[in-house]
Each structure stands twice: as structure tokens, then as C-alpha cells.
DRENMITOR-873523 format. One record per atom (N, C-alpha, C, O, CB): x, y, z. Coordinates in steps of 0.2 Angstrom, whole numbers, plus 5000, padded with zeros to 4 digits. Each point is the difference from the previous one (the first is absolute). Glycine has a CB too. Layout:
N
XYZ;...
***
This chain:
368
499849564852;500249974993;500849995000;500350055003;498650004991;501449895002;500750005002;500250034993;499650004995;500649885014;500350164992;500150044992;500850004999;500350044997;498750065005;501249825002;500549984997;500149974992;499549974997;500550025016;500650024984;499949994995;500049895000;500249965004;500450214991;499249824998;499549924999;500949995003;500550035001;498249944985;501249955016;500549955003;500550035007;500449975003;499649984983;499950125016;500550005005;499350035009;499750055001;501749994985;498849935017;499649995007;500250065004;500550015002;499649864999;499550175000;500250095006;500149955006;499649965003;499450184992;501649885007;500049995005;499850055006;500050064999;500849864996;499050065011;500050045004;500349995009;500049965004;499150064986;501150065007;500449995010;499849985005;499450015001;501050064998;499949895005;499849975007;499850075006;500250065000;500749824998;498750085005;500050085008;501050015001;500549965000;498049975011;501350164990;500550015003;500149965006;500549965001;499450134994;499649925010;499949955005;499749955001;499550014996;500750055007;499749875001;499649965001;499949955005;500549975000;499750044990;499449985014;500249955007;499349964999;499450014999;501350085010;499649864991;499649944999;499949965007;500449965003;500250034984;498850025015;499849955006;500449995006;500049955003;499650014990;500750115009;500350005006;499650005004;499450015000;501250034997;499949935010;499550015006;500850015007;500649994999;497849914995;501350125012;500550025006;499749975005;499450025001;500950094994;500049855009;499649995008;500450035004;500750014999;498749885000;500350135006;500250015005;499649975006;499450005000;501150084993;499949885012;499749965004;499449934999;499549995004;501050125000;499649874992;499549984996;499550024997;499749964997;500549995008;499650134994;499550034997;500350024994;500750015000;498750025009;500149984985;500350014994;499950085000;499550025002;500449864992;500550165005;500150094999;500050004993;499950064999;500749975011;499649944984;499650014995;500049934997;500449965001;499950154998;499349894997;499549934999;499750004990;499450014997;500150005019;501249954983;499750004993;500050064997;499550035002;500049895000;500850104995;500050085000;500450024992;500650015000;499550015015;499649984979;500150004995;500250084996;499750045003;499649834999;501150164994;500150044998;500350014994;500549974999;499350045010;499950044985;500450024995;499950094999;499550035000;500349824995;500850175003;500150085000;500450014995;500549964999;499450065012;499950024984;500250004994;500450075002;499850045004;499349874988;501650085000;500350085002;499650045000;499449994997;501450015000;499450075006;499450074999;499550005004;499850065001;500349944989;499649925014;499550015000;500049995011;500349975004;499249994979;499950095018;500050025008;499449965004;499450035001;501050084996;499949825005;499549955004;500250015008;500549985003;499449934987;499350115013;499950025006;499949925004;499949964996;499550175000;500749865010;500049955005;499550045003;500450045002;500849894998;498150085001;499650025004;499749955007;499749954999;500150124989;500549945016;499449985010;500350015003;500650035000;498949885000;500250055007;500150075006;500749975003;500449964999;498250085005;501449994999;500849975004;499749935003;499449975002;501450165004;499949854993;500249955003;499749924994;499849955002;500250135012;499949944981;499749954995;500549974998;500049944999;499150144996;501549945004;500549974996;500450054993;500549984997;498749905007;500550184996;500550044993;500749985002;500449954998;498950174997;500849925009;500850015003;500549954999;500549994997;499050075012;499949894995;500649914998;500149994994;500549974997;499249965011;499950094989;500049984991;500450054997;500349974996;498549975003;501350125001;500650035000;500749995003;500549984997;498750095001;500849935007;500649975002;500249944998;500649995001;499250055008;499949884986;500149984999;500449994992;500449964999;498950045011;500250054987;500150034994;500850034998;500449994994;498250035007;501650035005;500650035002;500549965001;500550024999;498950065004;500549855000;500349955002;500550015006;500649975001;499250004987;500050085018;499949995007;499749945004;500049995006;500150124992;499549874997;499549935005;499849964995;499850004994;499650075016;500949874994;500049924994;499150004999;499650005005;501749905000;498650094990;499249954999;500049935004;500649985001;499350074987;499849915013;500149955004;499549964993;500049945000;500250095017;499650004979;499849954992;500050064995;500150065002;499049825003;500750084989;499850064992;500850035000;500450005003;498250054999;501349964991;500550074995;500150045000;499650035004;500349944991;500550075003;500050084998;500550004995;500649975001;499250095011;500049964983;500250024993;500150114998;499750045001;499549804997;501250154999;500350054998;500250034992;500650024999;499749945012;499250044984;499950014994;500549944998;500550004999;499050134999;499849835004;500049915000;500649945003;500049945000;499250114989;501249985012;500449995004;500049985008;499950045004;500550034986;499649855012;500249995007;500450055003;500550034997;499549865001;499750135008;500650045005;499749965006;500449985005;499850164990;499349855006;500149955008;499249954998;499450014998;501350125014;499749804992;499549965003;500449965009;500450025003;498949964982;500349995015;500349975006;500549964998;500149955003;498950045003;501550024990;500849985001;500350044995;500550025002;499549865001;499850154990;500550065002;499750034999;499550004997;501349995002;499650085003;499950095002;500750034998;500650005003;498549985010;500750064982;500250044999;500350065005;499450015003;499949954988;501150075012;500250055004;499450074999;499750024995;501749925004;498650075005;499650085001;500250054996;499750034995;500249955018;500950054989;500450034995;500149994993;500350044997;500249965012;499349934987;500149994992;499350014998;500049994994;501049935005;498550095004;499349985000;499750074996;499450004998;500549915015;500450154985;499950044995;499350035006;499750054998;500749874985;499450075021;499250035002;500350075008;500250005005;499049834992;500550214998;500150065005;499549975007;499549965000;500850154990;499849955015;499550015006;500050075002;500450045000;499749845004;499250134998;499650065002;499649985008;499549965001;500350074984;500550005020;499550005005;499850045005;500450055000;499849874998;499550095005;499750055005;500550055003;500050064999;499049875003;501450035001;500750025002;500550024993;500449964998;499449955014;500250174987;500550004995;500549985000;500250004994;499450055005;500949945008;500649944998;500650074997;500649984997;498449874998;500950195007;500750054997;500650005006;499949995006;499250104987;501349925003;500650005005;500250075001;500350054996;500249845000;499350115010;500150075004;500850044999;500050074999;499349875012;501350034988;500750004998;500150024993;500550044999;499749885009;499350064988;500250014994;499850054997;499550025003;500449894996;500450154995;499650064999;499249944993;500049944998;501550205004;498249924996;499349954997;500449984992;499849964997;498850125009;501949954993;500349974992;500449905002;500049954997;500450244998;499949835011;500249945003;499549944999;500149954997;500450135011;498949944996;499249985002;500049954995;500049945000;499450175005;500349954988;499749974994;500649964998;499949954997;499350154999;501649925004;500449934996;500249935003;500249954997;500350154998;499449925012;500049955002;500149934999;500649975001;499050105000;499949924996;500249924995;499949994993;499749964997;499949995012;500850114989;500150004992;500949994999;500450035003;498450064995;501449884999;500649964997;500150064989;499650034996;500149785014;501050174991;500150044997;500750055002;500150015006;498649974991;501650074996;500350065003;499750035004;499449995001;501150034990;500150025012;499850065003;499450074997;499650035003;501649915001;499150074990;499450044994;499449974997;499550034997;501450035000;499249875004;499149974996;499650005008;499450025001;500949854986;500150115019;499650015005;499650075002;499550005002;501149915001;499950134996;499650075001;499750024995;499550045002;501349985005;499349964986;499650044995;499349945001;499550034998;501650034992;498849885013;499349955003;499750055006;499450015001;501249854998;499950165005;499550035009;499750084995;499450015001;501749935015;499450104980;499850054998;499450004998;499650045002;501349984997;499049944993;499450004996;499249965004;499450014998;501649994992;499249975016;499449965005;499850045005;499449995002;501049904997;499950165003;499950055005;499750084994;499550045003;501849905009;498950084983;499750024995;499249994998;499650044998;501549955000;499149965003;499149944998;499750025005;499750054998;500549834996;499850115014;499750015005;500150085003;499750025004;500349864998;500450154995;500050084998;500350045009;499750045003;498949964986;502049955013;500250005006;501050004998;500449995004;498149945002;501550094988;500750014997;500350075005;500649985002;499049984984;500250105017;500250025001;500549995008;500550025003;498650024987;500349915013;500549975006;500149944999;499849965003;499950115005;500849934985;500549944998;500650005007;500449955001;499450074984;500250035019;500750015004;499750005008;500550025003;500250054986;498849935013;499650025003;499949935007;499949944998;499750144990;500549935014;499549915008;499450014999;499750034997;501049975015;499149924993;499349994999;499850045004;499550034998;500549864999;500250115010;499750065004;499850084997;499650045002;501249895006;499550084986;500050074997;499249994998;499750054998;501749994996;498449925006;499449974994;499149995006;499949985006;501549924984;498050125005;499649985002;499849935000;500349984995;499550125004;499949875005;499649944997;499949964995;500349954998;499350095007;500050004990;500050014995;500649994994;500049974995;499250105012;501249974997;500650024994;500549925002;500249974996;499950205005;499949825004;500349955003;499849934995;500349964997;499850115015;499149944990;499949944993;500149984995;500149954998;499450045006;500350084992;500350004993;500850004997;500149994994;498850065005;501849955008;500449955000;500249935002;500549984999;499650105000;499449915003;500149935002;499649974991;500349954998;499450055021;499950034978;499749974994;500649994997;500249954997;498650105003;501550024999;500650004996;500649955000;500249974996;499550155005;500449875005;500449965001;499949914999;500449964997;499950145011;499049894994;500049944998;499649994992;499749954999;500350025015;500150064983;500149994992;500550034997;499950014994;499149995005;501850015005;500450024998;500349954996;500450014995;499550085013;499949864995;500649924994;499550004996;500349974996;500549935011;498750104991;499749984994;499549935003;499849974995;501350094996;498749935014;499649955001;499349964997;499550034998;501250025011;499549884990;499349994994;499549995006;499449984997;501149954991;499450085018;499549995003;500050045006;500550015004;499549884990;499750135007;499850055008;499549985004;499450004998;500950114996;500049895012;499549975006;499950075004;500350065001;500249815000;498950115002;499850075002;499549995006;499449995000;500850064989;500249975017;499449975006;499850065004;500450025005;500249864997;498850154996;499950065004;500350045001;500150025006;499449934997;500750094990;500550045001;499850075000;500450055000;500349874995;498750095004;499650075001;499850025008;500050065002;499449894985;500549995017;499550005007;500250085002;499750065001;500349775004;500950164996;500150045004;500150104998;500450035003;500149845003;499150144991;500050054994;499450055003;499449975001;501049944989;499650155010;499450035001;499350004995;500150004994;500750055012;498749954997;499549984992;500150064995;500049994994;498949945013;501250144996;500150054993;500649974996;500150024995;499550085011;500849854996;500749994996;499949954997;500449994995;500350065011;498749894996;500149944999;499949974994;500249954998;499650065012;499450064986;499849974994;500550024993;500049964995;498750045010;501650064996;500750034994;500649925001;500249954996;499850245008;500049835003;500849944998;499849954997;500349984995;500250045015;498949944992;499949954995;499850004996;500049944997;499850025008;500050104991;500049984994;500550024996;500049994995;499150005006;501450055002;500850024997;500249935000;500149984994;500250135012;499849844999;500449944999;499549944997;500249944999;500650095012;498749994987;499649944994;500150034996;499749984995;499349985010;501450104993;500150014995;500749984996;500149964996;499050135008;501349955001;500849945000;500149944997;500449984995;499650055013;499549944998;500249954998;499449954994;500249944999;500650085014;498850004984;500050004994;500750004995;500249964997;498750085006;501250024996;500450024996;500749965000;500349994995;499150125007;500849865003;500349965000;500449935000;500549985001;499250104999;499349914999;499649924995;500349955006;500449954999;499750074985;499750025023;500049955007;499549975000;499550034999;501150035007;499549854997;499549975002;499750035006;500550025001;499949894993;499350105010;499650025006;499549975004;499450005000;500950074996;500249915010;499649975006;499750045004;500550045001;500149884999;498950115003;499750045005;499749975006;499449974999;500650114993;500249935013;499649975007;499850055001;500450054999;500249855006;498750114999;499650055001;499550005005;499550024996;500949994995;499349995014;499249985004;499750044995;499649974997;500550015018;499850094983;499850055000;499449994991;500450014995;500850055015;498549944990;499649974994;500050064995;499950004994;499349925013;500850154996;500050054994;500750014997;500150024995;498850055011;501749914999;500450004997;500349944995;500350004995;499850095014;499649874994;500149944991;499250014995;499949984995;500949885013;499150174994;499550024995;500250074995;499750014994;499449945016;501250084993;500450074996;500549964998;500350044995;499450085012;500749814993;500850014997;500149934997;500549974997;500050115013;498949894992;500249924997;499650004993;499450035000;500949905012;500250034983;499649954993;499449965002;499450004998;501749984996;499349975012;499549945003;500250015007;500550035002;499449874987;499650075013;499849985009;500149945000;499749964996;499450115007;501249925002;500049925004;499850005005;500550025004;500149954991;498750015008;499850025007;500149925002;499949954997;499150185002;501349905010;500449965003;499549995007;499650045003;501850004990;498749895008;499650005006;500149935004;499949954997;499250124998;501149935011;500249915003;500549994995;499849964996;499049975009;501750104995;500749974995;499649974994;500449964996;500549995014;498550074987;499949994992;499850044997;499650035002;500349894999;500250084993;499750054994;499349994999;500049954997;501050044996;498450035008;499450005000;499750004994;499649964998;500550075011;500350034988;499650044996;500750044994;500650035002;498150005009;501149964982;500650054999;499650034992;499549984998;501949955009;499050124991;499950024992;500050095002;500250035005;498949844989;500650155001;500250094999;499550035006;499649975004;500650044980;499950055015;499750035009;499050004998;499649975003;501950175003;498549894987;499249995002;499849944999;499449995004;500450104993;500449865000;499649925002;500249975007;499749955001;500350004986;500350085018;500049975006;499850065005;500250015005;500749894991;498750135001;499750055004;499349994997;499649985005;501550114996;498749914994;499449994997;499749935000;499450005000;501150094992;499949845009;499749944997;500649985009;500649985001;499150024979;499950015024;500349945006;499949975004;499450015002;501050034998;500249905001;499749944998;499649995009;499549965000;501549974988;499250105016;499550015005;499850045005;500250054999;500149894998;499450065007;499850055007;500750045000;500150054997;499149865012;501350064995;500650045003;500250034994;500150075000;500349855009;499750044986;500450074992;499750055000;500350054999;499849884994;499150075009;499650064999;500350055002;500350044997;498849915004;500850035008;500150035004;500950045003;500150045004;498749894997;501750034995;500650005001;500050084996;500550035002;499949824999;499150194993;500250024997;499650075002;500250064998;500249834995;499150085012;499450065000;499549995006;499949945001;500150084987;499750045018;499849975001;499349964999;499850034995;501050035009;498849904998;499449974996;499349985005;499949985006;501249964985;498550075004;499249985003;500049944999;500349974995;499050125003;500249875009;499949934999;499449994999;499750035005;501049965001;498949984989;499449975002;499849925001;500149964995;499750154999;500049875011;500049945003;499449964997;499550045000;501050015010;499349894987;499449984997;500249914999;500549975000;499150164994;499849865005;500049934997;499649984994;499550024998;500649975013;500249974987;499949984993;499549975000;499949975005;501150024991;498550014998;499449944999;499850024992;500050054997;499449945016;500649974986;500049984991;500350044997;499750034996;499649945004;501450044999;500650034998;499850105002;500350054997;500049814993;499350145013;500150085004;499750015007;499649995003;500350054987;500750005011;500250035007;499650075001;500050054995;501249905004;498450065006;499350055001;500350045006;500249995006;498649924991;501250144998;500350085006;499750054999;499650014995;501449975005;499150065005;499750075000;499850044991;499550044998;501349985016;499749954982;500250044994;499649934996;500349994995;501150115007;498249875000;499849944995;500349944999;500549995004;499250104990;500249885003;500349954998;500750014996;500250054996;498649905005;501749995000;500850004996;499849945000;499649975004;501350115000;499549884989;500149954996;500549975006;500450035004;499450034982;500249875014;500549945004;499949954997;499749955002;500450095010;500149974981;500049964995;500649935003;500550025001;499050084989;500449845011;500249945000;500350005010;500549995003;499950004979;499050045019;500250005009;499149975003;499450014999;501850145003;499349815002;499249935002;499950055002;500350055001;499849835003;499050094998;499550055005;500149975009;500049955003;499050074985;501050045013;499950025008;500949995003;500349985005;498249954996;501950104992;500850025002;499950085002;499650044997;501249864993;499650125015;499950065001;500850034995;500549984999;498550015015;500750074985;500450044997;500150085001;499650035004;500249894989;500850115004;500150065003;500250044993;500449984996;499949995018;499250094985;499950054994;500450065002;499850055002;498949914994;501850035003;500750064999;499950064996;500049994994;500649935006;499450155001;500350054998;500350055002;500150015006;499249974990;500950074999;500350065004;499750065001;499850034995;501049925003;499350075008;499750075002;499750054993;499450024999;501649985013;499550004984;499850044992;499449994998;499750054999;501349944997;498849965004;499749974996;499350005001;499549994996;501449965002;499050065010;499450005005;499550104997;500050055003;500949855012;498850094980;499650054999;499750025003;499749965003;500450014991;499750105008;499350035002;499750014997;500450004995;499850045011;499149974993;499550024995;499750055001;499450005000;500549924999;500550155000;499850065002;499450044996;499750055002;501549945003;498649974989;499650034995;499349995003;499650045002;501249944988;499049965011;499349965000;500149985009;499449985001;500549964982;500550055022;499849955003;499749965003;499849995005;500550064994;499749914996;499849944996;499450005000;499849955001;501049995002;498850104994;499550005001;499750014994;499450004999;500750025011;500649994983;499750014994;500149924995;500049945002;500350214998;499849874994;499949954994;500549935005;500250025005;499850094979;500149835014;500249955004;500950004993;500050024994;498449905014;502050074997;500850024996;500149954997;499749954998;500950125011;499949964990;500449924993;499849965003;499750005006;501350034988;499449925000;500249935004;500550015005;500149975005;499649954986;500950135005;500449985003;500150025007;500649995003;499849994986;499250055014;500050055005;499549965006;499850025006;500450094986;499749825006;499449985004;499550045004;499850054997;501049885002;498950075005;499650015005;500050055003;500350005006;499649904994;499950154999;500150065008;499949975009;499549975002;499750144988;501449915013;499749965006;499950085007;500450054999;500449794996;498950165009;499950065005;500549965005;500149955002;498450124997;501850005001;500650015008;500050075004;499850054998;501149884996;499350055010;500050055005;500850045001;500549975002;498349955004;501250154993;500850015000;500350015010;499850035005;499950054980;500849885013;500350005008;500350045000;499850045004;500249865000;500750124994;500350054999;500350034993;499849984994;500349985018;500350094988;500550014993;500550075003;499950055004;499049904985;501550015005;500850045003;500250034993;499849974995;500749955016;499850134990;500450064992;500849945003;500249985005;499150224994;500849794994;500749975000;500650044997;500649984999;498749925001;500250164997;500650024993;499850014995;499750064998;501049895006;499450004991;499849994994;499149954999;499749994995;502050025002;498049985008;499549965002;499850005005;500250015006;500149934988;499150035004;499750015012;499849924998;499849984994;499350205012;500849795001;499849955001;499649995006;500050035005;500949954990;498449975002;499450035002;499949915002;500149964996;499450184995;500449865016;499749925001;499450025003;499850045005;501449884997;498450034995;499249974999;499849935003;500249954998;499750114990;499749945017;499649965003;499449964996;499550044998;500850035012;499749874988;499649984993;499349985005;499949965004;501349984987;498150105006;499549955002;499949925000;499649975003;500150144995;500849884999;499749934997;500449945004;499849954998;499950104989;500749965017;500449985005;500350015007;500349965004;499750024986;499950095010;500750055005;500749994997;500550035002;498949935010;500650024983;500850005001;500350084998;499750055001;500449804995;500650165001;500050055001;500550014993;500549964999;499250045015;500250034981;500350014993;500550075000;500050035005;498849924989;501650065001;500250055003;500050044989;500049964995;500949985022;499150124984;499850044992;500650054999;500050055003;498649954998;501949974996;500450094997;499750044995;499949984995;500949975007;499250125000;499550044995;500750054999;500450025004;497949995002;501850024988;500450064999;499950055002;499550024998;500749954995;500350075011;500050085000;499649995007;500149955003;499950124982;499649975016;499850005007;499349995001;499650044998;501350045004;498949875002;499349975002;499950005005;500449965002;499549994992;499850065011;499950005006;499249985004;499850035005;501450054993;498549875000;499450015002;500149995008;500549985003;498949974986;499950085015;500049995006;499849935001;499649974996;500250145006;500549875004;499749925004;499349995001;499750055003;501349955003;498749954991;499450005000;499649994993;499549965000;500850105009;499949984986;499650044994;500149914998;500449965001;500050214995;498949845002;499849954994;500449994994;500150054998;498949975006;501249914993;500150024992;499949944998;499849955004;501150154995;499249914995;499949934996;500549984996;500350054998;498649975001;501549934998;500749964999;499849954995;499549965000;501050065012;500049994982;499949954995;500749985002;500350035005;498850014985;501249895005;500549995002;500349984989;499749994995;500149965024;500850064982;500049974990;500049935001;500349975005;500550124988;498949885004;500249935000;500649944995;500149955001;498750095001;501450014995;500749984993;500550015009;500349955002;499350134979;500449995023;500750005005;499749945005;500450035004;500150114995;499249815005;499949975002;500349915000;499849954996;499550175004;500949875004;500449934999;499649955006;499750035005;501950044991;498349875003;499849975000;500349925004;500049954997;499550134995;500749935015;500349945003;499649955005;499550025004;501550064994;499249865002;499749975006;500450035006;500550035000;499249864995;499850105010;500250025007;500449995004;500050025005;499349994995;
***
């Protein structure tokens, strides 16, 4: 509801950031392809796929190390580059973050963080003091990067590239090279940051649990295009195909063919509403979701709907992972081979009979 008062219009702010239909060739191939974006302040938008897709160029382009060869880039709504003009890299307000912390070995870390901050001599130091405070690394204000872990090393490189105040931060796999005990604190120390100070944020990433722990929205990237985008559970929950699935988890196949808008599998029939008959299709899920029926094996009352059909398999092996064991099953109803995550520790012997519901609400529905 607009709760502006009568005769005057709310306006509302433009993206911090915005790229409008870029694209990059190289050698005649396109390395990104149409490629649209809006990032509002505050808010933390992931570039999710695998290498070599195209994030990188599309940051570098954003940064304005590499021309677009078409489309815009806007800057709380402001032109900063199309194919005739570009704004300089240096006026462009947009920090960077990347795998390589980029510290100067020569410099002590108060140096580091001031870097590229302008100003007295006492606003710059009272800026590297209060940003090295925040990352709780004040005490080796006097200190080298060599004095420093990994770790420590990155949360000045953070410090430093939000030391001018940038309205936008790029960020290209700046976690990878981190140990995993260090990897989930630091990220969320620097999603915290840089909230706080109402940074737009770009994140390139292959890794799906880490734009899934740090981003608002997803932009899953694939062949230099945006496939898929919006907040982490509707493009986890609601995708738009095979590969999204699977980009995210690994996944069961079931192979079938349609005839009068259902597809006949081991687990019964599935709806393939508005798909001709005799199109083959493939019924997607994930390991989670692949039930045992340890009560009844299958041999009691018949299950929900939404659980469809009990189907018999034959267990080929299972492994303790930790927090889950993973149990893959030979389906009577085909050979093929399913795979079940059970919590805490399961281990049936190879062989043992069981019986397998699947949910039908987690199952996605694609042509082949």
C-alpha cells in the first residue's frame, strides 16, 4: 500500500547496480550472452556455475578492466559504461575482492588497509584503526602480512577494500583459498560488514552451499547466460531444469515415457500434464527424499498420495559419511541404480531387500 501522503508520488531508488544486456566475445564465441542484472544496496547477489561460464568476465566488466562489446552498466542509475563511454575503473566507487589477497608484502597491514583511502593523515588512520577493530585484527595495526594466518590475511584484504567506502563490491572467489574450518566464520564476518555498510554485492562462486549460506538472490550462470535467478530456496526448490537440479545436489533419475499425460515408474504413475504421448521424460530427485519403508516393507496399509507407490530394491552398497550414510539401491523395476541419504548411521548389508517410497511434491519433471 503506498502511504504517501494524497498528490505527492514516493519515489523510489534505482539499483545500486545494473547491467543491462551485456555480452563479451571472444574469438567469435560469446563468453557472456545477454546477461542482465540489478543489485540493490545492502543486498548480497550470488553469480552461481561452474567455471568457465562467464561470472568472472562479467565482473571484470562491471570493474571496468574489460569493455562489453554491447549493453550498459549503471551505477545508482547513473551511466558508467557502454560501448563508447566508460567511466574509468578508479572513479567507478566499486571495490574488489579475490582469491588472491593481493597484499603488499612491503607494506606494514595499517598501510594495507589505507591504501586507497584519501584524506589527512589522522581521518586515514582513525578509517584503517576502526575497520581492523570491526575484523578484531587492531592489534597487528603494525604488524606484515607474513606475521599473519590466512585467515587473518583475508580479513585485511576485506578491510582494505571497504576502506574508501565503496557502493559496490565485487567478489571473485574470495573464500576458495581458505581452510574449511576458517571458511564458514570468515564469511559470515564479511556478510556481515558488509551489510553494515549498505554495500551492493557481487559474488562469483562455483560452490552452491556457499551462495546458498551468503546470497539474498542467485543468479545461476550457464554458456555465458543467466538461466535461472531469484532467492536461494525458489531456485533450489522450483528448477527450471535437469542440470539446476543437479548443479545443486547430487540426483536420482527416473527414465519414462509419457501416455496420456502420465509417466509409469517403479513409484507409479507422475502427472506430464501438457507433454505429447510417447515423449520420453526424466523424473528428478534427490537422494533425501528417496525413502525406506522401514515400518511395513511395503507390505502394510498403501501410503499417501504423496509418497506414491512402494517400489523393491536390492541394496548394493552403503557408506557412513559423517553426519549421513549413503545407501545406493538396485531398483527391481528396471536395474538402474538410486541412491538414499539416511541420517546418523545406516549401514545395510549388500543384498538385503528393501522397499522405497519416493515424495512426489520433491520430484521435478523434465523432458529427456
Amino acid at each position: 500500500m503506498n502511504t504517501a501522503p494524497a498528490g505527492i508520488s514516493r519515489t523510489i531508488a534505482p539499483p545500486r547496480l545494473e547491467i543491462r544486456n551485456i555480452r563479451r566475445f571472444f574469438e567469435g564465441r560469446a563468453v557472456v550472452d545477454d546477461v542482465s542484472l540489478q543489485i540493490r544496496a545492502g543486498q548480497v547477489t550470488c553469480l552461481l556455475g561452474p567455471s568457465g561460464c562467464g561470472k568472472s568476465t562479467t565482473l571484470r566488466m562491471i570493474a571496468g578492466v574489460e569493455m562489453q562489446d554491447s549493453g550498459e552498466i549503471y551505477v545508482d542509475g547513473k551511466l558508467i559504461c557502454d560501448t563508447v563511454f566508460r567511466v574509468p575503473p578508479e572513479r567507478r566507487e566499486i571495490g574488489l575482492m579475490f582469491q588472491d589477497f593481493a597484499l603488499f608484502p612491503h607494506l606494514s597491514v595499517a598501510d594495507n588497509v589505507g591504501f586507497g583511502l584519501k584524506g589527512s593523515k589522522d581521518e586515514k588512520r582513525a578509517r584503517v584503526e576502526e575497520l581492523l577493530n570491526r575484523v578484531s585484527l587492531k592489534r597487528f595495526i603494525d604488524g606484515y602480512p607474513h606475521q599473519l594466518s590466512g585467515g587473518e590475511q583475508q580479513r585485511v584484504a576485506l578491510a582494505r577494500a571497504i576502506a574508501p567506502r565503496p557502493r559496490i563490491m565485487l567478489m571473485d572467489e574470495p573464500f576458495s583459498g581458505l581452510d574449511n574450518r576458517l571458511r564458514d566464520g570468515i564469511r559470515d564476518e564479511t556478510l556481515s560488514l558488509l551489510k553494515e555498510e549498505d554495500t551492493a554485492v557481487l559474488l562469483v562462486t562455483h560452490e552452491p552451499e556457499e551462495a546458498m549460506r551468503m546470497a539474498d538472490e542467485i543468479a545461476l550462470m550457464r554458456g555465458g547466460r543467466i538461466v535461472q535467478q531469484g532467492a536461494p530456496y525458489n531456485v533450489y526448490t522450483h528448477p527450471v531444469d535437469k542440470a539446476a537440479v543437479s548443479f545443486f545436489s547430487d540426483v536420482n533419475v527416473l527414465k519414462a515415457e509419457v501416455n496420456g499425460a502420465l509417466a509409469r515408474t517403479a513409484f507409479g504413475e507422475f502427472l506430464a500434464p501438457g507433454v505429447a504421448d510417447g515423449t520420453a521424460v526424466e523424473i528428478v530427485f534427490r537422494p533425501q527424499h528417496l525413502r525406506i519403508d522401514f515400518d511395513r516393507g511395503g507390505q502394510g496399509p498403501l501410503p499417501t498420495p504423496s509418497d506414491g507407490v512402494p517400489a523393491r530394491a536390492v541394496v548394493e552398497r552403503a557408506r557412513f559419511l559423517g553426519s549421513e550414510s549413503l545407501v545406493e539401491f538396485r531398483m527391481d523395476f528396471d536395474g538402474s541404480v538410486l541412491k538414499a541419504t539416511v541420517p546418523n548411521v545406516f549401514l545395510p548389508e549388500a543384498g538385503r531387500v528393501m522397499w522405497l517410497t519416493v515424495r512426489r511434491n520433491r520430484c521435478f519433471v523434465f523432458p529427456a
